[in-house]
N, C-alpha and C positions, 0 to 999 in steps of 0.2 A: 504494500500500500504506500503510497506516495506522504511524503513527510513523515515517518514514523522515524524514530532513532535507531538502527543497525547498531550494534554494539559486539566487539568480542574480547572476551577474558578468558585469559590464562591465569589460572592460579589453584589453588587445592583447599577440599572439601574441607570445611571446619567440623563436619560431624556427616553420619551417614543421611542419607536422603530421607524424609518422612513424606511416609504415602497414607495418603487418608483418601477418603470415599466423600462424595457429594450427596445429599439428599437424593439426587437423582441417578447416584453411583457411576457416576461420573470419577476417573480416577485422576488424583492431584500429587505432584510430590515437589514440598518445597525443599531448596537446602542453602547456604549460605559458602558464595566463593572469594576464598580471601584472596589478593593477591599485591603480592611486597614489589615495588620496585627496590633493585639494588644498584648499587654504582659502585667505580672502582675508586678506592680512597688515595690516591697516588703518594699525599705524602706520611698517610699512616703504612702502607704495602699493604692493606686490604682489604675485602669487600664490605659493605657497609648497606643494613636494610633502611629504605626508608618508610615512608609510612604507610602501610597497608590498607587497600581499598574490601572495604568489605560488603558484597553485594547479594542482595537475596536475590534467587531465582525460583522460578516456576516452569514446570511441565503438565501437558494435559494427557488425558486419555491413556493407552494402549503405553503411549513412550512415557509415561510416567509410571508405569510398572517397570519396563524394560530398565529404566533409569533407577530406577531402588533398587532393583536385582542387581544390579551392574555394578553403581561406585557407590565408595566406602570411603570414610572419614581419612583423610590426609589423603586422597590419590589426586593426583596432579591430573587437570582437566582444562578440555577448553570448550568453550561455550560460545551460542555463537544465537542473537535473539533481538528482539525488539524492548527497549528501553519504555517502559510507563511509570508513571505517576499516578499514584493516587491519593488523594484528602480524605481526609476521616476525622471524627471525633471521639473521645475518648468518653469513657463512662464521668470524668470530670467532669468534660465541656470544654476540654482542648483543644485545640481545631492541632491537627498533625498532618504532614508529607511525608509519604517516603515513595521511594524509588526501588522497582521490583523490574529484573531482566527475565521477559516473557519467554522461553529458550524454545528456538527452534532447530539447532543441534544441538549433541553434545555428547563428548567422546574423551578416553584418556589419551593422554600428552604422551606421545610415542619419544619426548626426546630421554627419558631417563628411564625408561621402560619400556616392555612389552605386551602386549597384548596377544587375545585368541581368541578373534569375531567367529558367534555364531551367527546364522540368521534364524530370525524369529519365526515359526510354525503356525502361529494364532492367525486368528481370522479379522485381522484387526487391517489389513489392507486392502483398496481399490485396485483393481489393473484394469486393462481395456475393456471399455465397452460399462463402464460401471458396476460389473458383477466381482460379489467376491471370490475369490479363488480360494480361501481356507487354506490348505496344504501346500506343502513345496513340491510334494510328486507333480500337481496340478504344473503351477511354474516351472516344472524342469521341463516339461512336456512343452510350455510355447518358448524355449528357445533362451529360458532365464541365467542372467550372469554369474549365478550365485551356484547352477548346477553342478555336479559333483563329475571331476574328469569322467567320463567314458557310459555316460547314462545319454539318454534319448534327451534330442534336445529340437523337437517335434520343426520346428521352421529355422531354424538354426543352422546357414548353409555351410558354416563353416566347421561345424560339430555331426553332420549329418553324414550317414555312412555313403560313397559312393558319389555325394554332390561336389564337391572337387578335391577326392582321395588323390588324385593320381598328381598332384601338387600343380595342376594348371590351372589359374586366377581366372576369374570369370572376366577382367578387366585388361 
């Protein structure tokens, strides 16, 4: 959407994700991502943190399970979402702001670690035509990236036995 705030941070989980349920079960998981800038202190010879940005985020739906199951308290993450604001008042009568990043990715930081993507099996995604597909058998069958080497990959000319095995380009 046009004028919203893109935002993305790098930094690590201050606690694990909380997933809670909506009146309408709707699934919600918020968590809080701290992130330090550092600089090099040249005449002390070493690194020196400055002062850390500490940002609540929010996930919806299907990826807000996936995201609770996923990251854990200190894993190094980068997020990547639409910056909101919202006013509130408090049970005082204090009128409050705060700033919540709406996360539309988010995934751990490959520079100081590893990872071991699976893909999700739930019936929580669209593909062609607006039907849902449910299973990955279904998606290996139209020719899907995530298919496992040497399984049927139904329109997939490039994975398909016989469509150009003999190593001649269609181009």
């Amino acid at each position: 959407m046009a004028g919203e705030t893109i935002m993305t941070v790098v930094g690590n989980l201050t606690a694990d994700p909380e997933l809670r349920y909506t009146q309408n079960g709707l699934a919600v998981a918020n968590f809080t991502i701290a992130s330090t800038p550092r600089s090099y202190d040249r005449q002390a010879g070493e690194w020196r943190d400055g002062e850390p940005l500490f940002i609540r985020a929010s996930v919806w739906r299907e990826f807000a399970e996936h995201s609770a199951s996923t990251l854990q308290k200190g894993m190094r993450v980068i997020a990547q979402g639409r910056l909101k604001q919202r006013s509130y008042e408090t049970k005082e009568g204090e009128k409050r702001t705060s700033l919540e990043l709406e996360v539309d990715e988010v995934g751990p930081s490959l520079r100081f670690a590893t990872a071991q993507v699976t893909r999700s099996t739930g019936g929580g995604g669209q593909r062609s035509g607006g039907q849902n597909q449910g299973g990955s058998q279904q998606a290996r069958s139209q020719g899907d990236a995530w298919a496992q080497p040497g399984q049927s990959s139904g329109g997939d000319v490039w994975n398909s036995p016989g469509s150009y095995g003999n190593d001649e380009t269609p181009f």
